[in-house]
N, C-alpha and C positions, 0 to 999 in steps of 0.2 A: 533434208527438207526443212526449210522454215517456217515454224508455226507461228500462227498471224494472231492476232488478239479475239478473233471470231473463235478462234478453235476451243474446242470444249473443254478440253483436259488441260488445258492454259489453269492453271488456280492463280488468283489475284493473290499478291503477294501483302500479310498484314501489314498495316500502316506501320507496327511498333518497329519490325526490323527495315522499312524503307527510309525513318529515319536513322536507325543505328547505322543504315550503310552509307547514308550521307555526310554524317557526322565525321565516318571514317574517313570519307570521300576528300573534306573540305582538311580536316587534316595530313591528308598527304599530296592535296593540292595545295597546300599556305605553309611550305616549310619554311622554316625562319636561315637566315646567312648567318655564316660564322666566319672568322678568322682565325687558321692555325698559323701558328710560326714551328718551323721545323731547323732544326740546329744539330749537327753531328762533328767532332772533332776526332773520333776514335774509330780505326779498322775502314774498310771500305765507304770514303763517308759519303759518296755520288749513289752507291748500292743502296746504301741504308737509307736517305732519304726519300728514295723510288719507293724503298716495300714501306715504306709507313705509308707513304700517301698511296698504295695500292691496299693497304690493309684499312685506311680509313673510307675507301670507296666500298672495300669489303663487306661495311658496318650493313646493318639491315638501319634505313632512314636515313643514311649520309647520300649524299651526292658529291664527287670532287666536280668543281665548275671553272676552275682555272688553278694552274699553278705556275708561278714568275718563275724568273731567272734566276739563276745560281748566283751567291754571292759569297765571296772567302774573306773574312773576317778575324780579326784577333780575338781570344779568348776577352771574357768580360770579368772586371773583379779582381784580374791575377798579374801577376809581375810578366812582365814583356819577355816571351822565350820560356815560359817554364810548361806552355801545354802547347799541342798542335792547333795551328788554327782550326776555324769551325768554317763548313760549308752550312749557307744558312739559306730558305726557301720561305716562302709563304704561299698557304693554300687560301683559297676563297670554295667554301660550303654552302650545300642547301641541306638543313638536315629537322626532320621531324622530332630529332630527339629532345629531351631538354637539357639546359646546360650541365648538369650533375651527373646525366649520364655522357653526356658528348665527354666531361671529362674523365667518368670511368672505364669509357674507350680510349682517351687518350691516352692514360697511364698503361692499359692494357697493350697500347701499342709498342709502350716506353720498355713493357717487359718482356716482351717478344724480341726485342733487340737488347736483353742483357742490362739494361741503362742501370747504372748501381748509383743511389745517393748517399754517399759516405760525407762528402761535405759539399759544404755551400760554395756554388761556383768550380765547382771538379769535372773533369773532362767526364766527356760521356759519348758513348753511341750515337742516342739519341736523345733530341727533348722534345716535346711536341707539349706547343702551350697554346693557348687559346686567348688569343688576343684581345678579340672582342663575339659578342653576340647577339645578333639582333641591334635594336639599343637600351640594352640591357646595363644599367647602370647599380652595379651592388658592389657593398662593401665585407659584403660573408667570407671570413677569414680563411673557407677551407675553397671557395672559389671566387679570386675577387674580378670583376666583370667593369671596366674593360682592366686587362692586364696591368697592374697598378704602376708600370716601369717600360711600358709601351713607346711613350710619348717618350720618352730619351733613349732607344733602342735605335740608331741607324742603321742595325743589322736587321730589325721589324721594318721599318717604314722607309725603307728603301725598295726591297721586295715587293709590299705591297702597295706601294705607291706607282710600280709596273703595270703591275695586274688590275691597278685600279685608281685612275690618277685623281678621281672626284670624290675618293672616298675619308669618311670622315670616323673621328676616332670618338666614339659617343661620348658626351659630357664632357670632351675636351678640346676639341676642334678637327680640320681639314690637315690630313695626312702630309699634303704638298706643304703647309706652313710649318709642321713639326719638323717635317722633314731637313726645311731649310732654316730652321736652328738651332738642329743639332749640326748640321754639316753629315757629309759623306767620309769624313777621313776614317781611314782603318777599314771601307769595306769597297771592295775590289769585286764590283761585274766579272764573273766568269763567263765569258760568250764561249770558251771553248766546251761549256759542262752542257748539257740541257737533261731536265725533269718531262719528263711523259705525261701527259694527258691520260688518267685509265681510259679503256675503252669500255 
């Protein structure tokens, strides 16, 4: 039975928690987008990229809202032939978190799949890096916002230039322009891979 606002034993709800439910309200209605770029060279690299982006739908405040096409790319950094290529994705997010934690899930995610950093540019499982946020433009050394190596990444802006061809790379410009100067070479559309949408 539905009780109607006549009804007696209705108690009016204090005004102090109708705003705290608002408040909650409006933040989990105004999540802010984010960019992850997901990168795997090592063991099952089509599996590994699925359970990341199923473990970051996991998150409590994340949302996955699209994820591109596969791309097989050459290692970055390293002499030609000495690690396996990298299967590389980008996800586009809706998430309540903020960026400090969106990145302590993302490491979280990196260690769930073994990712070991022994040295710079060394093959890995997994990498899940956070491209950009909102347009959040920072230079904080321990998260720098947008990815400070973004814009010359054709393995980033390939991907995400799929999933989103109007999108722009904050403080630096429109994805389609970086795109087309760094060039495509070295990253190869996989149309035979595809990444799942969570459900």
């Amino acid at each position: 039975m539905n009780k109607t606002h006549s009804d007696p034993t209705v108690q009016p709800v204090p005004a102090s928690v109708t705003e705290q439910v608002d408040a909650a309200d409006i933040t989990l209605s105004n999540p802010k987008r984010a960019v992850i770029s997901l990168g795997s060279n090592l063991g099952n690299r089509l599996e590994t990229l699925q359970g990341a982006i199923d473990a970051l739908e996991d998150t409590p405040g994340v949302r996955v809202k699209a994820v591109s096409p596969v791309y097989e790319t050459e290692p970055w950094g390293v002499d030609p032939g000495t690690q396996p290529s990298y299967f590389n994705a980008v996800v586009l997010l809706k998430t309540t978190l903020p960026p400090a934690s969106l990145l302590e899930r993302a490491h979280a995610v990196e260690e769930a799949f073994h990712r070991v950093r022994d040295e710079r540019w060394g093959a890995r499982t997994i990498d899940v890096d956070i491209v950009a946020y909102a347009d959040v433009v920072s230079d904080d050394p321990v998260l720098t916002l947008p990815h400070p190596r973004a814009h010359q990444r054709a393995f980033v802006l390939a991907p995400w230039h799929d999933v989103e061809p109007e999108a722009q790379l904050p403080g630096v410009g429109a994805v389609a322009e970086l795109l087309g100067g760094v060039g495509r070479e070295g990253v190869l559309p996989r149309a035979d891979l595809e990444l799942r949408l969570p459900e």
